[in-house]
C-alpha positions as CSV (number, residue, x, y, z in Angstrom):
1,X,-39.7,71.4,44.4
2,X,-37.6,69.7,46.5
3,X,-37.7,73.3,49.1
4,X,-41.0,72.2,49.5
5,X,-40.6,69.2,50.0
6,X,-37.9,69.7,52.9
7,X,-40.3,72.6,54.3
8,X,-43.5,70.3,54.6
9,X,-41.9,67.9,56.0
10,X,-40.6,69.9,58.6
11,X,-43.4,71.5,59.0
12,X,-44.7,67.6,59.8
13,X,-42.0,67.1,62.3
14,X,-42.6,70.0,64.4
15,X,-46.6,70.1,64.3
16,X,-47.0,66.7,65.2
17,X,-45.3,67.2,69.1
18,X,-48.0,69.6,70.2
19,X,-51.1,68.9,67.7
20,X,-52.0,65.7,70.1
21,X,-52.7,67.7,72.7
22,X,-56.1,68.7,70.8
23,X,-57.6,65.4,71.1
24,X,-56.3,64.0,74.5
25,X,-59.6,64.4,76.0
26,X,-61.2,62.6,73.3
27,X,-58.4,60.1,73.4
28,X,-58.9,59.6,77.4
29,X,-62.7,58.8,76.6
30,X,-62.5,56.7,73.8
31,X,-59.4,54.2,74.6
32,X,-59.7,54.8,78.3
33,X,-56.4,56.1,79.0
34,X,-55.6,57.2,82.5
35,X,-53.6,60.3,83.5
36,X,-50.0,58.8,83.3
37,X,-51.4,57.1,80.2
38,X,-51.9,60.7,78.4
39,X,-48.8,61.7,79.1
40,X,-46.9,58.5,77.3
41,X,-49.3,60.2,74.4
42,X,-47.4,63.1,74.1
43,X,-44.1,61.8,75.5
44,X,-43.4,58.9,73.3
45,X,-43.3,60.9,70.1
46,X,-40.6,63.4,71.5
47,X,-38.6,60.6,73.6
48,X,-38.3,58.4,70.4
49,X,-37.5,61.6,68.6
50,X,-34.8,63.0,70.8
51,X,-33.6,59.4,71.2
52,X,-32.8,58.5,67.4
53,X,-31.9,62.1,65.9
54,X,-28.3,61.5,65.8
55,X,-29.3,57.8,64.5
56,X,-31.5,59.5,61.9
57,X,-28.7,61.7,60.8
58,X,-26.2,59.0,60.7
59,X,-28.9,56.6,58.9
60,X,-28.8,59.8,55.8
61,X,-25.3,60.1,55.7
62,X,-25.0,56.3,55.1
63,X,-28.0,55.4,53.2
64,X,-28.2,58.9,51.0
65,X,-30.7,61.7,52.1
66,X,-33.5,60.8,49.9
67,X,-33.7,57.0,51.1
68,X,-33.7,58.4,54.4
69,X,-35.8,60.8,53.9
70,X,-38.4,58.4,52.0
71,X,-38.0,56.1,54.6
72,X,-39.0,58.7,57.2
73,X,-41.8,59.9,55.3
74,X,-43.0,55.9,55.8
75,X,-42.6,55.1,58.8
76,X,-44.3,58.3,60.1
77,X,-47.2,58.6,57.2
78,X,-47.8,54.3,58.6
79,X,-46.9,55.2,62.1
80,X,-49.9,58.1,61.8
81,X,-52.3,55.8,60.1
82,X,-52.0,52.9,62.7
83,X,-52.1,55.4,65.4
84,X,-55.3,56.7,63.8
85,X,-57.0,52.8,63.9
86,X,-55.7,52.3,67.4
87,X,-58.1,50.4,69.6
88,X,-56.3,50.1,72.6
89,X,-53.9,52.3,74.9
90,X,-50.6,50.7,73.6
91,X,-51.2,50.6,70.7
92,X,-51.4,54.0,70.2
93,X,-48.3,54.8,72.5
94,X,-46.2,52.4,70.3
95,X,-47.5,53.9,67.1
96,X,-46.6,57.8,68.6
97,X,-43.1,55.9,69.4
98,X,-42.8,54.8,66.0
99,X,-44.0,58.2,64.7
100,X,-40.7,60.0,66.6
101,X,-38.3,57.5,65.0
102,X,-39.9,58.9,61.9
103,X,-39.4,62.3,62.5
104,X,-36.0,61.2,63.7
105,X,-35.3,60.0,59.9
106,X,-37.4,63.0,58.5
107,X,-35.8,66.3,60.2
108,X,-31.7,65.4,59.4
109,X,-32.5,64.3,55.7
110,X,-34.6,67.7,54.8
111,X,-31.8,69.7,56.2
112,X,-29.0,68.0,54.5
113,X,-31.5,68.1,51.0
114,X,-31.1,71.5,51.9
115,X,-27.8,72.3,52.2
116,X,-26.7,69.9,49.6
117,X,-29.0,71.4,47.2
118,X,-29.2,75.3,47.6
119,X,-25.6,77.6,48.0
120,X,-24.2,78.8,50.8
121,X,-26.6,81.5,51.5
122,X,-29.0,82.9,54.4
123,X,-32.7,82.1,51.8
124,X,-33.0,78.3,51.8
125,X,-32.1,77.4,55.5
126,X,-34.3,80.5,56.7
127,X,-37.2,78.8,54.4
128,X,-36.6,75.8,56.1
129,X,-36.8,77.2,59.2
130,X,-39.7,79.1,58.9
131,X,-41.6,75.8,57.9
132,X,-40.9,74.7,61.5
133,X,-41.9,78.0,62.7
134,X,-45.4,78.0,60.5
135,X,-46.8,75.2,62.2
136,X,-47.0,76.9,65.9
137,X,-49.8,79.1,65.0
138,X,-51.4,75.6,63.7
139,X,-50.5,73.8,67.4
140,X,-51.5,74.8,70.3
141,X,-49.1,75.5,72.9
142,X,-47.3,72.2,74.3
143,X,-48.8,71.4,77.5
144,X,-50.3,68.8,79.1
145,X,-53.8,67.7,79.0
146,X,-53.5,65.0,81.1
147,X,-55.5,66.1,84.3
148,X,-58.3,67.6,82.2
């Protein structure tokens, strides 16, 4: 259970940087983003993500892996809901900020569940990898849609 667990929400981590880029036009149209304002879409996500990894990390050694990772699954599970009731611009920028942090909390815990729970051994990190890995085909490619 808890393999899946760390695989699907992984697998969350990783599909939600690119998966945006499938409704950008229908995000320009609807909240009237500009150009530069689709690109704080897809950036905000990965800057608050790359900006609190090490944080995240830190957070589940302190705190225990399961509170972190709970607390990950939270923020990103209300981060995603409030970005899917945004009615403005920012507000969906600072809810794809809030989803990163998330993921931030998220992608440390399910690795250290991981290796704190299986034995040395090449199966369960290779299954946890392959959960980031299953959710390319799902994405398309990372690139912006900004201009179209």
């Amino acid at each position: 259970m808890k393999l899946l667990v760390t695989c699907a929400a992984q697998f969350l981590v990783v599909l939600d940087v690119s998966i945006v880029n499938v409704a950008l036009p229908a995000m320009r149209d609807d909240l009237g983003f500009g150009p530069s304002g689709l690109e704080w879409v897809v950036n905000a996500y990965a800057l608050a993500f790359a900006g609190f990894l090490l944080l995240g990390g830190r957070v589940a050694d302190l705190f225990g892996r399961r509170r972190a990772l709970i607390a990950g699954l939270a923020l990103f599970a209300g981060a995603s809901l409030a970005g899917g009731l945004a009615t403005a611009p920012w507000a969906l920028v600072a809810a794809r900020s809030v989803q990163g942090l998330g993921g931030a909390l998220l992608m440390p815990a399910t690795l250290a569940i991981l290796t704190a729970t299986y034995a040395e051994g090449p199966h369960a990190p290779a299954r946890w990898r392959s959960g980031a890995r299953s959710a390319r085909p799902v994405a398309p490619p990372a690139r912006s849609s900004a201009g179209s």
